[in-house]
N, C-alpha and C positions, 0 to 999 in steps of 0.2 A: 504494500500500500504506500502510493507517493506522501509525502511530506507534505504535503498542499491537501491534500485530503483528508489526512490525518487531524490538521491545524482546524478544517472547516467541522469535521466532528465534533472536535473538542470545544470550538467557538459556538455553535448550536446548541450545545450540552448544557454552557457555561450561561448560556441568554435566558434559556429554557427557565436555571436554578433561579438565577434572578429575578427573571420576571414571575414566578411564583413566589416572591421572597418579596415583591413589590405590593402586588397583588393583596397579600395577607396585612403587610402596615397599613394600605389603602383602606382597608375592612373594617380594621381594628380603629380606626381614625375614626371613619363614619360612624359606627354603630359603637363603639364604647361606651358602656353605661358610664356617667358621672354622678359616683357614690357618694352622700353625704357623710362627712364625719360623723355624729348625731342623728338618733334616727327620728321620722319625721313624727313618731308615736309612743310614749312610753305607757305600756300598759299599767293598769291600778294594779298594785299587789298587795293587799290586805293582810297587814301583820297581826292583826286579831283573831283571836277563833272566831267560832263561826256563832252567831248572832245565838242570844237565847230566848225562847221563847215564852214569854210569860205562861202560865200556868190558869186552866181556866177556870174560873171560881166554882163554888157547889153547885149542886144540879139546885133548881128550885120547885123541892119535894112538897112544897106550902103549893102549888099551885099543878105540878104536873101530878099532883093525885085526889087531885081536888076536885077533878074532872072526870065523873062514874064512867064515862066510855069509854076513854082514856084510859082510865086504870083497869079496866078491864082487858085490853087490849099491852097494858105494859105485862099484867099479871101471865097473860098467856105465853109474853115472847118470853120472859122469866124463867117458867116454866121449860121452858126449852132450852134456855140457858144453863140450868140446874143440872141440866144431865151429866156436863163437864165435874160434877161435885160427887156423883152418884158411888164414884169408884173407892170414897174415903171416906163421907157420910152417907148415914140414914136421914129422913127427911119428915117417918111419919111418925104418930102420937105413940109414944114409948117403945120408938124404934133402938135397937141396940147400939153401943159403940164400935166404932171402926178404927180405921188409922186416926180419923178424925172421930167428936164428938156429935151427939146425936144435934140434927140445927132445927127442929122439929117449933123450936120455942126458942130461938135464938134470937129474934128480933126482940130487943129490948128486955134482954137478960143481962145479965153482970156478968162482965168476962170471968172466964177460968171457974164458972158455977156448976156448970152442969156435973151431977152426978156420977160417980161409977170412973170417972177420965180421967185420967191422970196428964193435967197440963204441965209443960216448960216453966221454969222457976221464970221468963221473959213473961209469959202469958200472966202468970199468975201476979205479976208487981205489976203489970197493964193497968189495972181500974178500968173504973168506967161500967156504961153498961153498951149494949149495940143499938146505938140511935140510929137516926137517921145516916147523920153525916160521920158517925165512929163507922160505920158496918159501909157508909162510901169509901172512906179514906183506906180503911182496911183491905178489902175489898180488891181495890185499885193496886196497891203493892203492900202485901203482908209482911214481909220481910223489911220495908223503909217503914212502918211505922212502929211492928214490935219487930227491934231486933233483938234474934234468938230464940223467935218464935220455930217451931216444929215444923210448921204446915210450909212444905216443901212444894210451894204452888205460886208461881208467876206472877198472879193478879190479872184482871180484869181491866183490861186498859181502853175498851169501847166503852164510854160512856153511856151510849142507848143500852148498853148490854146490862151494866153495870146497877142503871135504876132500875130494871129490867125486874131484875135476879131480887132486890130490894124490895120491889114488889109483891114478888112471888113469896118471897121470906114473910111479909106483914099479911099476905093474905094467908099464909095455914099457921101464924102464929096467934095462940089465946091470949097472950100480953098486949092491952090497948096503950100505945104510945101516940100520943094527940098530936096531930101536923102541925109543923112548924108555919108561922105566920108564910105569907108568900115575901119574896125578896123584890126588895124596891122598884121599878120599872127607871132605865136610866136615860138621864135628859137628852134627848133625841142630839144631834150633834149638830142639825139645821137651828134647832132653837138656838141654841150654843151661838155659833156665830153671827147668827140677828144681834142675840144682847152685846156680843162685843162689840160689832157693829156700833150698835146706838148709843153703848158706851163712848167711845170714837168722836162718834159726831157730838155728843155733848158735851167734853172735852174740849172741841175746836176752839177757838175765839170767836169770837161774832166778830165781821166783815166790817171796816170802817168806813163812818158814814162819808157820804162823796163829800165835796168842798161844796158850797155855795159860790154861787155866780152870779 
């Protein structure tokens, strides 16, 4: 192969690399993103835990049993509630003891009474007897109100469930415990800020009067 042809090779080779080598800066000019130092968005990161939720007041047993259809209707779903209890109490009139004690007449007995059972030294320093809102709160979580209590049971954390069961309890119990007044009805939240409102405007100053002319 002449010497001239060898050169023209080599020169075609050499233009080729180049101009792919041009090509690529050309590219990179055009379309290069221009990244900001800082970015355009700094997300919120909340160094707090996570919010807590207030806790809802008592059920208002002055009012939700005050109501015969009503109660009739909590008494049944109760009832059906009750069965979750069936595997550790008895429920009827001088029904025997179980894991648990007979609840036949637990509505508004005195805790750690009932005959024949032998309660938790927890149970027994409890007091009280099972009201309304002792036999809610219980009820809801056994274990947060008497700690050390025996009864190896979760608690009742639906509230519809929970008066439910309450129900069913006052209705096959002989102990009459008289309903609690009904709980306040609260000031609507529209009223609320009318009165701030016109508090507001009476507050203002009155507007001075024009000049005379």
């Amino acid at each position: 192969m002449s010497d001239l042809k060898m050169n023209s090779i080599l020169g075609a080779g050499i233009a080729a690399v180049l101009g792919v080598m041009l090509v690529g800066v050309g590219a990179e000019t055009l379309v290069h993103p221009n990244y900001p130092e800082k970015a355009a968005y700094l997300p919120e990161v909340s160094l707090e835990g996570p919010a807590t939720q207030a806790p809802a007041g008592p059920p208002d047993f002055g009012r939700l049993f005050s109501d015969a259809a009503g109660l009739q209707e909590l008494v049944a779903r109760g009832e059906r509630v009750h069965a979750q209890c069936v595997s550790c109490h008895t429920f009827d009139a001088g029904g025997a003891n179980g894991i648990g004690p007979n609840l036949h007449d637990v509505f508004g007995r005195a805790a750690a009474s009932h005959g024949g059972f032998e309660y938790s030294e927890a149970m027994q320093g409890h007091g009280g007897s099972w009201d309304y809102l002792a036999l809610n709160d219980f009820l809801r979580s056994p274990g947060a109100v008497v700690r050390g209590t025996k009864m190896a049971f979760a608690g009742i954390r639906n509230d519809q469930d929970r008066v439910a069961l309450i129900a069913f309890l006052r209705s096959i119990s002989p102990n009459n415990v008289p309903l609690p007044a009904p709980l306040p009805e609260a000031a609507p939240a529209a009223a609320e800020g009318d009165a701030a409102a016109t508090t507001t405007e009476a507050a203002a100053p009155a507007p001075a009067p024009a000049p005379a002319h």
